[in-house]
C-alpha positions in Angstrom: 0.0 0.0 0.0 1.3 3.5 -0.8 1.5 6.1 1.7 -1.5 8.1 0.2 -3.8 4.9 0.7 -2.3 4.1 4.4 -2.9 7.6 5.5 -6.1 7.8 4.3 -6.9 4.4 6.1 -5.6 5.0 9.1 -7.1 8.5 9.0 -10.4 6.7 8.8 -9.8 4.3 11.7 -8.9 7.2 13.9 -12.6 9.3 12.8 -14.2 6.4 13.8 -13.0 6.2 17.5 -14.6 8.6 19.8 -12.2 11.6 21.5 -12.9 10.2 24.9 -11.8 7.0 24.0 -8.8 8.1 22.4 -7.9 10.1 25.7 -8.5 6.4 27.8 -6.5 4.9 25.3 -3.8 7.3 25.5 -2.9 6.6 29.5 -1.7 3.5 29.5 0.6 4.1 26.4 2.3 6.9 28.2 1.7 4.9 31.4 4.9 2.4 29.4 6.7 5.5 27.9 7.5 6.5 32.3 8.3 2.9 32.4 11.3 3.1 29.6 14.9 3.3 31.1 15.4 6.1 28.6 12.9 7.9 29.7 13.6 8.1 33.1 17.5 8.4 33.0 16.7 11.6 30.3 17.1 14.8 31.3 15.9 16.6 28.3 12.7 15.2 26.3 11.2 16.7 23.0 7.9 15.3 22.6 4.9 16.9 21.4 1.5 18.8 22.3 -1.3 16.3 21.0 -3.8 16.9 18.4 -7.2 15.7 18.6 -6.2 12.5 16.9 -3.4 11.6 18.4 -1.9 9.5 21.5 -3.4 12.2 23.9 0.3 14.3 26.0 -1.2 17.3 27.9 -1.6 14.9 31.1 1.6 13.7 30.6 3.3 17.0 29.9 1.6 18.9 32.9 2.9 15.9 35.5 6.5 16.2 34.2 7.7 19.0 33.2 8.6 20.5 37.2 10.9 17.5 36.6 12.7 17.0 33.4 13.5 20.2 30.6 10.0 19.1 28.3 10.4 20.4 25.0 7.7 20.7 22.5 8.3 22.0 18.6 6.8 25.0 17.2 6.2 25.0 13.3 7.7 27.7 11.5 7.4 27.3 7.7 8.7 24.2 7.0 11.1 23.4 9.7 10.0 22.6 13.9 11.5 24.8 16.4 11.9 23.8 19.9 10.5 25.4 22.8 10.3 24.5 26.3 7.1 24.2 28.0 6.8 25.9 31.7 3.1 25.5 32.5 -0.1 26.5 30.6 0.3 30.0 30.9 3.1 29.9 28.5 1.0 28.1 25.3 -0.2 30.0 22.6 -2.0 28.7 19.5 0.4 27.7 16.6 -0.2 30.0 13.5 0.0 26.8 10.8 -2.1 24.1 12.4 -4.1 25.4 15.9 -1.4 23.0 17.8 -0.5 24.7 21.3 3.1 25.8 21.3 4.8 27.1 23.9 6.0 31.3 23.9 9.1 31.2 25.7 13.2 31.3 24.5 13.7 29.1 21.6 16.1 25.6 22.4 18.9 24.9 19.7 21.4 23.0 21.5 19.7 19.9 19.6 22.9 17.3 20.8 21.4 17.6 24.7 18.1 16.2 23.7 18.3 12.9 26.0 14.8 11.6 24.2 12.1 12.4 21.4 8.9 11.2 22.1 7.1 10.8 18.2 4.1 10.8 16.8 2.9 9.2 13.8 0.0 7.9 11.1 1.4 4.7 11.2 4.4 2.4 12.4 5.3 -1.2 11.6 7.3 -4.6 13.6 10.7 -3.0 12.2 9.8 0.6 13.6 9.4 2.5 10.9 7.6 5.7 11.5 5.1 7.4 8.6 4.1 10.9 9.5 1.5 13.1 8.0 3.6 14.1 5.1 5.3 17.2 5.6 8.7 15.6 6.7 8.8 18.0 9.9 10.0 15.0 12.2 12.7 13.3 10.0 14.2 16.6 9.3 14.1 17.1 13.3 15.4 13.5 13.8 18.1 13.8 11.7 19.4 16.8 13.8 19.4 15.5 17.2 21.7 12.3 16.8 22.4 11.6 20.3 18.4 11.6 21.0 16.8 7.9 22.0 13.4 8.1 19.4 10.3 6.3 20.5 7.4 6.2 18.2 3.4 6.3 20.3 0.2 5.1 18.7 -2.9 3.6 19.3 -3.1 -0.6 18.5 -4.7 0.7 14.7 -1.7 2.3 13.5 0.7 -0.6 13.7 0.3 -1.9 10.3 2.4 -4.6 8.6 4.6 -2.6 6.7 5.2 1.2 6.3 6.3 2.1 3.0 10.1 4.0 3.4 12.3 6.5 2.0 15.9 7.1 2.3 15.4 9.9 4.1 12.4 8.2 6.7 13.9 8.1 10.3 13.3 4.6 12.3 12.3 4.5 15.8 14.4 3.3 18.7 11.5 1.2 20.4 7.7 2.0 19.8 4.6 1.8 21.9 1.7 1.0 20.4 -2.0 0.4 22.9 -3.3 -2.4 24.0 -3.7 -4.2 27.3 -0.8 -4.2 27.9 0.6 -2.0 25.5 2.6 -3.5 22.8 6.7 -2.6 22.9 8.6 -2.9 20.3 
């Protein structure tokens, strides 16, 4: 299946499960993200500020960031800036998509990233990640080597295989839902 046909698919299967559902979903996923070694020795996570469709991080964002530097991207043209988060008071609504982004100093020193917490469309058994199309997370990816990557999704985006490019960053480990959820 090409990428064009797996997005629309999976966007399909995400329509048809209920927000509330999706938020349920969502805790025990980030409930095995804590769990990961990688995230709990990090001192510097990237992750992101969840759309309506996605593996749900404004519980998880508000409970950790007293504790560990959280830093969430801002889109600016074609390229993510990073941005730490330091409560609520400091979101704004992104310009390009209506995704919260935080207001404060921008974050460069990309080698310090300890771990990148991904979203996706769709990931497969090898961890291959396919995004929405715009490439912003494999150009980010590609510039924070040191970073431990692991993809989130719910138990309908792991498909059997996600088509590739050369320029498609893998995951380091990927948590899918379930009961329990699913690690690769």
């Amino acid at each position: 299946m090409d990428k064009k046909e797996l997005r629309k698919q999976i966007r399909a299967a995400k329509k048809a499960v209920p927000f509330c559902d999706k938020c349920t979903y969502s805790v025990p996923i980030m409930q095995q993200v804590e769990t990961l070694p990688q995230f709990q020795q990090a001192s510097i996570v990237l992750l992101y500020w969840s759309m309506e469709d996605e593996v749900q991080t404004h519980d998880f964002v508000n409970r950790w960031y007293q504790q560990k530097k959280l830093l969430l991207p801002c889109v600016d043209g074609d390229d993510l800036r990073l941005r730490q988060y330091t409560g609520a008071e400091c979101m704004t609504e992104g310009e390009q998509f209506g995704i919260g982004e935080p207001t404060g100093e921008e974050f460069t020193d990309l080698e310090r990233v300890d771990l990148i917490i991904v979203p996706g469309v769709a990931f497969d058994r090898r961890r291959n990640r396919m995004g929405r199309g715009r490439g912003f997370y494999d150009r980010l990816l590609k510039s924070t080597p040191n970073a431990y990557k692991v993809g989130v999704g719910f138990d309908f985006q792991l498909v059997e295989s996600v088509p590739v490019e050369p320029f498609d960053v893998p995951m380091d480990k990927v948590v899918v839902g379930g009961e329990p959820p699913l690690v690769l």
